[in-house]
MITIDO-947901 format. One record per residue: residue in one letter; chain; x negated, y, z negated of N, C-alpha, C in turn. Coordinates in nm, 3 decimals. Each point is the difference from the previous one (the first is absolute). Last residue first. Layout:
<nodes>
  aa  ch       nX       nY       nZ      caX      caY      caZ       cX       cY       cZ
   A   A        X        Y        Z        X        Y        Z        X        Y        Z
...
</nodes>
This chain:
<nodes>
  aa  ch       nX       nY       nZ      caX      caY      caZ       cX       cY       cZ
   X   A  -22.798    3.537   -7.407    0.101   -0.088   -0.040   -0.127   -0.110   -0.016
   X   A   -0.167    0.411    0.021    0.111   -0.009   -0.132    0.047   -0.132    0.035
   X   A   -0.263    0.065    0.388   -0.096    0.037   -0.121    0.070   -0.030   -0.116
   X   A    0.258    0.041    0.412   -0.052   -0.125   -0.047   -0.124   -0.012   -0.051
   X   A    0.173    0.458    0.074    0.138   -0.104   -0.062   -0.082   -0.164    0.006
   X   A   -0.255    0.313    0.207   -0.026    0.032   -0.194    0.126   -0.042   -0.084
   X   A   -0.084   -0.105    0.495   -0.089   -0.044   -0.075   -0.038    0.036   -0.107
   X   A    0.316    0.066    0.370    0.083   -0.109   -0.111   -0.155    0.011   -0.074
   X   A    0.158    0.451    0.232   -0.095   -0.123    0.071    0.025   -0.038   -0.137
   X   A    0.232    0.348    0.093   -0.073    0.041    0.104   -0.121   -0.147    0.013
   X   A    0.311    0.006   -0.406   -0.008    0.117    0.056   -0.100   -0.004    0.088
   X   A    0.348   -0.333   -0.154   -0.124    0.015    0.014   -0.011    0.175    0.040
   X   A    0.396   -0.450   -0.140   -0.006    0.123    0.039   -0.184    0.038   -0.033
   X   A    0.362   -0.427    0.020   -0.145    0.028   -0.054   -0.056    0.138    0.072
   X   A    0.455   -0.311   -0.074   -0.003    0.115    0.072   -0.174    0.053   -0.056
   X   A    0.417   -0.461    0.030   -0.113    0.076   -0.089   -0.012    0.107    0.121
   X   A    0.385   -0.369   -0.057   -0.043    0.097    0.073   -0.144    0.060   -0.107
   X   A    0.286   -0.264   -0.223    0.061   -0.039    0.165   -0.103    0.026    0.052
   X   A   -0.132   -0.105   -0.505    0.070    0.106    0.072    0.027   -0.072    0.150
   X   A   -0.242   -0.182   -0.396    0.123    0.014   -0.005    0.106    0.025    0.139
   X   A   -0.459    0.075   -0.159    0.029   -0.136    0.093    0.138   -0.034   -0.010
   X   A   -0.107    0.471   -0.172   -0.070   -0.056    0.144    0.004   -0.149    0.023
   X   A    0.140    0.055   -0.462    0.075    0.089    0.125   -0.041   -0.018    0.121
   X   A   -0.254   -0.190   -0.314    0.124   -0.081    0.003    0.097    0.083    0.059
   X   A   -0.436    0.190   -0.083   -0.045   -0.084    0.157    0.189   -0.078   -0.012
   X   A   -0.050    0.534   -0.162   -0.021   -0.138   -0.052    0.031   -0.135    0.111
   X   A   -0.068    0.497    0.104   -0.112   -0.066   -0.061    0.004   -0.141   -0.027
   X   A    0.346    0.377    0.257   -0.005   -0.081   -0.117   -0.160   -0.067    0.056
   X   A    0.484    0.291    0.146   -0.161    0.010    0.017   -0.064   -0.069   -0.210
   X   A    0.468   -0.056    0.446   -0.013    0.077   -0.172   -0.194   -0.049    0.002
   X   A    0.522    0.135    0.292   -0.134   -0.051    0.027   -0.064    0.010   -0.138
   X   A    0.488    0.012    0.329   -0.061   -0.018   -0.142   -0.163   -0.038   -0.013
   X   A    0.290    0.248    0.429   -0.054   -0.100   -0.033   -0.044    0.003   -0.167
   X   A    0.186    0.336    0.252    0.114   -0.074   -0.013   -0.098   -0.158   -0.059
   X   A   -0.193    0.470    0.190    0.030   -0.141    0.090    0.100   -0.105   -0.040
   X   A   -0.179    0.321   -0.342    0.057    0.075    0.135    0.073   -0.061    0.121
   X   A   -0.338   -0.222   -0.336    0.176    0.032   -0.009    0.100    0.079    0.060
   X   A   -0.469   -0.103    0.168    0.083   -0.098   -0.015    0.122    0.005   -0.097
   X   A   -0.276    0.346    0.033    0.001   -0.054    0.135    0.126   -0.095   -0.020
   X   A   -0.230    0.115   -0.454    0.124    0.070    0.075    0.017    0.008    0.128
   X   A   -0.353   -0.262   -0.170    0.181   -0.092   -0.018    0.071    0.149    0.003
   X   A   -0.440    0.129    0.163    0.059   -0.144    0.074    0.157   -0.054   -0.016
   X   A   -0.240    0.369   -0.263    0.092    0.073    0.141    0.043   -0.133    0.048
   X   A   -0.246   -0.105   -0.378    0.147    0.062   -0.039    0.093    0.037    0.097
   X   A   -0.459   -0.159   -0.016    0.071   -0.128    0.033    0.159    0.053   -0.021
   X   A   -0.490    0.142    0.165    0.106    0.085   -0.059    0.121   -0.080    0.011
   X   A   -0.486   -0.188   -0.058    0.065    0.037    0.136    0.143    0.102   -0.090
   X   A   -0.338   -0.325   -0.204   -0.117    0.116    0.109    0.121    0.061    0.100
   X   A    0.093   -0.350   -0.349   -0.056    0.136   -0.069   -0.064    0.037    0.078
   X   A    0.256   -0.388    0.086   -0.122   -0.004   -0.011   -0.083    0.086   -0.026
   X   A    0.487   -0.233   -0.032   -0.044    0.133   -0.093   -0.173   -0.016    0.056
   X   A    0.417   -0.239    0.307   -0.091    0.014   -0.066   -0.093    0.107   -0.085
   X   A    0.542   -0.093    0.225   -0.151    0.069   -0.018   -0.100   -0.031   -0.087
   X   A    0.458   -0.296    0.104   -0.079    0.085   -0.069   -0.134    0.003    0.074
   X   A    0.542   -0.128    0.068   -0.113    0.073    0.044   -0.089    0.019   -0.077
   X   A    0.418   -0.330    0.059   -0.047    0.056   -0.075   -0.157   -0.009    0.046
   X   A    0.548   -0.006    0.256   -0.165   -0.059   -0.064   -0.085    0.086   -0.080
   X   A    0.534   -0.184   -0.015   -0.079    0.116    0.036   -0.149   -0.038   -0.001
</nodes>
């Protein structure tokens, strides 16, 4: 299975995202820690309306 993670970049509503994606049947899991994210299959860097107060935190 691949393993999805959302990035936690605290500017976006990261709860409706992984309920999208379970709805969808897809496993998705939201996480901070960098040994998950390099871990992972797939990443998902979610933003609200522009990446520049998500690549401020990261």
């Amino acid at each position: 299975m691949t393993k999805l993670v959302i990035i936690d970049t605290g500017c976006a509503n990261l709860s409706s995202v992984k309920f999208a994606f379970d709805r969808l049947g897809i496993q998705a899991e939201i996480s901070r820690d960098l040994d998950k994210i390099q871990s992972a299959d797939k990443l998902l860097l979610p933003s609200v309306g522009t990446a520049q107060a998500a690549m401020k935190i990261l």
